[in-house]
C-alpha positions in Angstrom: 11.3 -7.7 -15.1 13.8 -9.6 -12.4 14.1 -12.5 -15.1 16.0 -9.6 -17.8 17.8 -8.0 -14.9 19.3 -11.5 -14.7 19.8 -10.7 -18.4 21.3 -7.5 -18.9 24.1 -5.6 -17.8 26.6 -8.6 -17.6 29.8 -6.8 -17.8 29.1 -4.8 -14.8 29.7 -5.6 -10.9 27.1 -6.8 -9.1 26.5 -3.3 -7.1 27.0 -1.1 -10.4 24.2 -3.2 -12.1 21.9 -2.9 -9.1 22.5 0.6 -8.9 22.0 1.4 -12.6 19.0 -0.5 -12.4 17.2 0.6 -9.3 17.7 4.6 -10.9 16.0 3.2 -14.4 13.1 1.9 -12.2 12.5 5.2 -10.6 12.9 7.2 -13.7 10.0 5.0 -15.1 8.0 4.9 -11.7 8.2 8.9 -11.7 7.8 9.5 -15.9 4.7 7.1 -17.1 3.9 9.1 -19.6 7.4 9.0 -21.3 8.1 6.0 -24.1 10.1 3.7 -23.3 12.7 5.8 -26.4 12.1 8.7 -24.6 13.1 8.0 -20.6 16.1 6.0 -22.8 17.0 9.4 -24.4 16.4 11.5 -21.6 18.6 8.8 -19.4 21.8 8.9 -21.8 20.9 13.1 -22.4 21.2 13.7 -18.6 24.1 10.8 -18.0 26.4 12.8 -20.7 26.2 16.1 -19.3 26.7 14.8 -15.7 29.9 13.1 -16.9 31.2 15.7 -18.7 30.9 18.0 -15.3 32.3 14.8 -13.5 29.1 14.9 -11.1 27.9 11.4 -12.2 26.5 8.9 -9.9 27.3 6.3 -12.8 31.0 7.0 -13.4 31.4 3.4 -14.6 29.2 4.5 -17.5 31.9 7.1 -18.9 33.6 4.1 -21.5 30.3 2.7 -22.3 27.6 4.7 -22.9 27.6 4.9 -26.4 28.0 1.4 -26.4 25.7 -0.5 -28.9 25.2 -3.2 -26.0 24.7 -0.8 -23.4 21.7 0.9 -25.5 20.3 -2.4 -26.0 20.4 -3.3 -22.5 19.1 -0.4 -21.3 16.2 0.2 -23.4 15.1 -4.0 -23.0 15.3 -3.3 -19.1 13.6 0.0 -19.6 10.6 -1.8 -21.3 10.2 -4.1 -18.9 10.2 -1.8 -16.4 6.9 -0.1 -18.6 5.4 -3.7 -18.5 5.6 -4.2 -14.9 4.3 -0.7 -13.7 2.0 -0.9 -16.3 0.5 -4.1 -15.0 0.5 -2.6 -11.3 -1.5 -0.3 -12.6 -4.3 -2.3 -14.0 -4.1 -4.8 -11.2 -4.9 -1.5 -9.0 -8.8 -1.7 -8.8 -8.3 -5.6 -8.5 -5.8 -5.0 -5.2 -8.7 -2.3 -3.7 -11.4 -4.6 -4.0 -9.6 -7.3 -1.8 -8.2 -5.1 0.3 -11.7 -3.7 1.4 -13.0 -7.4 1.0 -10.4 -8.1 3.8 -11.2 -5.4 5.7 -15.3 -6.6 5.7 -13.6 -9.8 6.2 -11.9 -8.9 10.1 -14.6 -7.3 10.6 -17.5 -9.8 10.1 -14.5 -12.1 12.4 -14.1 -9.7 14.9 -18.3 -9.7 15.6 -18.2 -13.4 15.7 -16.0 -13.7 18.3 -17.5 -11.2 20.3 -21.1 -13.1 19.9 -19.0 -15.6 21.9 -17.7 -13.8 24.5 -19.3 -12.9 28.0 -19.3 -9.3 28.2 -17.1 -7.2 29.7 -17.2 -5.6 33.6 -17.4 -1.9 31.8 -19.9 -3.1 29.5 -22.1 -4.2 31.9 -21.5 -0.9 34.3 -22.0 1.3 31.1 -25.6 -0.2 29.8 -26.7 -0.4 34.0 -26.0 3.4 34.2 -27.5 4.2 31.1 -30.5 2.4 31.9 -31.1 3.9 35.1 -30.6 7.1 33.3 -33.0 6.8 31.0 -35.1 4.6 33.6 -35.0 1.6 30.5 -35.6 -1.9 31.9 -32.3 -3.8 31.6 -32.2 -6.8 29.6 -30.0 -10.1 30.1 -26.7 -9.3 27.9 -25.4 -12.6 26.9 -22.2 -11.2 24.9 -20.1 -8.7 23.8 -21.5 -8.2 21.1 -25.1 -7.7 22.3 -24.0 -5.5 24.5 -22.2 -3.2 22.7 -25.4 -3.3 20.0 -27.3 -2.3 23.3 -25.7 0.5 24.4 -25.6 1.8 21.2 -29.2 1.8 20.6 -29.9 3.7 23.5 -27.5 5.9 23.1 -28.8 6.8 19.2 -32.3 6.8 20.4 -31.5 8.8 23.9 -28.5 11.0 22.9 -28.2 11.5 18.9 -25.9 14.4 20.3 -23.4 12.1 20.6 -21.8 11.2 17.5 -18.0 9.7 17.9 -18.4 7.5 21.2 -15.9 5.0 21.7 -16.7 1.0 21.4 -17.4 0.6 24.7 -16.8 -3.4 23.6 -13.3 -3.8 22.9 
């Protein structure tokens, strides 16, 4: 798509081309079911009646949009704007997959470094009262991790009333 932006439009300014094109990207964004002919149709349709009632955002267009280049232009830029949301789309389910594979990912990360690190002062407070609570003998916590994986056992075994806690661990 950016290589026949480079293409089209050369006898407009540098803002009047970027503006054109950024409003043909959004008319294809917001009409994929419309053919390429159609949103090209619908685009000169709606650009003619807003220049006749001189409310166009595209005044530049008024000499040139019957123009045989113009058309041309447009509907090449159009099409590749088709192509390119198209492929988004089927690169979609592709995108979600390593998205959640990133997301299993930080946290597999995030428990690793925790298995390294001492635990925490409130950690340690938390799984003392809730072992004299439920007069359990305490066990040695050598990280965070363990004792976050402590405290939630007893607290699922003990307490299944309790179903948001917060991580006591970070």
């Amino acid at each position: 798509m950016y290589d026949v932006k480079k293409q089209v439009y050369l006898y407009l300014t540098k803002n009047q081309k970027s503006a054109l094109c950024n409003f043909l990207r959004a008319l294809v964004k917001k009409s994929p079911d419309l053919s390429a002919g159609d949103l090209l149709k619908k685009f000169i349709e709606d650009e003619t009646y807003y220049l006749e009632i001189n409310a166009s955002r595209f005044e530049f267009l008024s000499d040139i949009i019957n123009n045989k280049d113009f058309l041309n232009d447009t509907e090449l830029y159009i099409n590749e704007c088709r192509k390119y949301y198209d492929y988004k789309k089927k690169q979609e389910p592709l995108l979600k997959a390593q998205k959640e594979f990133e997301k299993k990912k930080r946290i597999f990360l995030r428990e690793v470094r925790m298995s390294k690190e001492a635990p925490t002062s409130k950690q340690l407070y938390y799984y003392e009262k809730l072992c004299r609570k439920y007069n359990i003998e305490k066990k040695d916590l050598a990280s965070k991790l363990e004792a976050r994986d402590e405290i939630d056992k007893i607290i699922s075994e003990h307490d299944p009333s309790i179903i948001n806690l917060p991580e006591a661990s970070d």
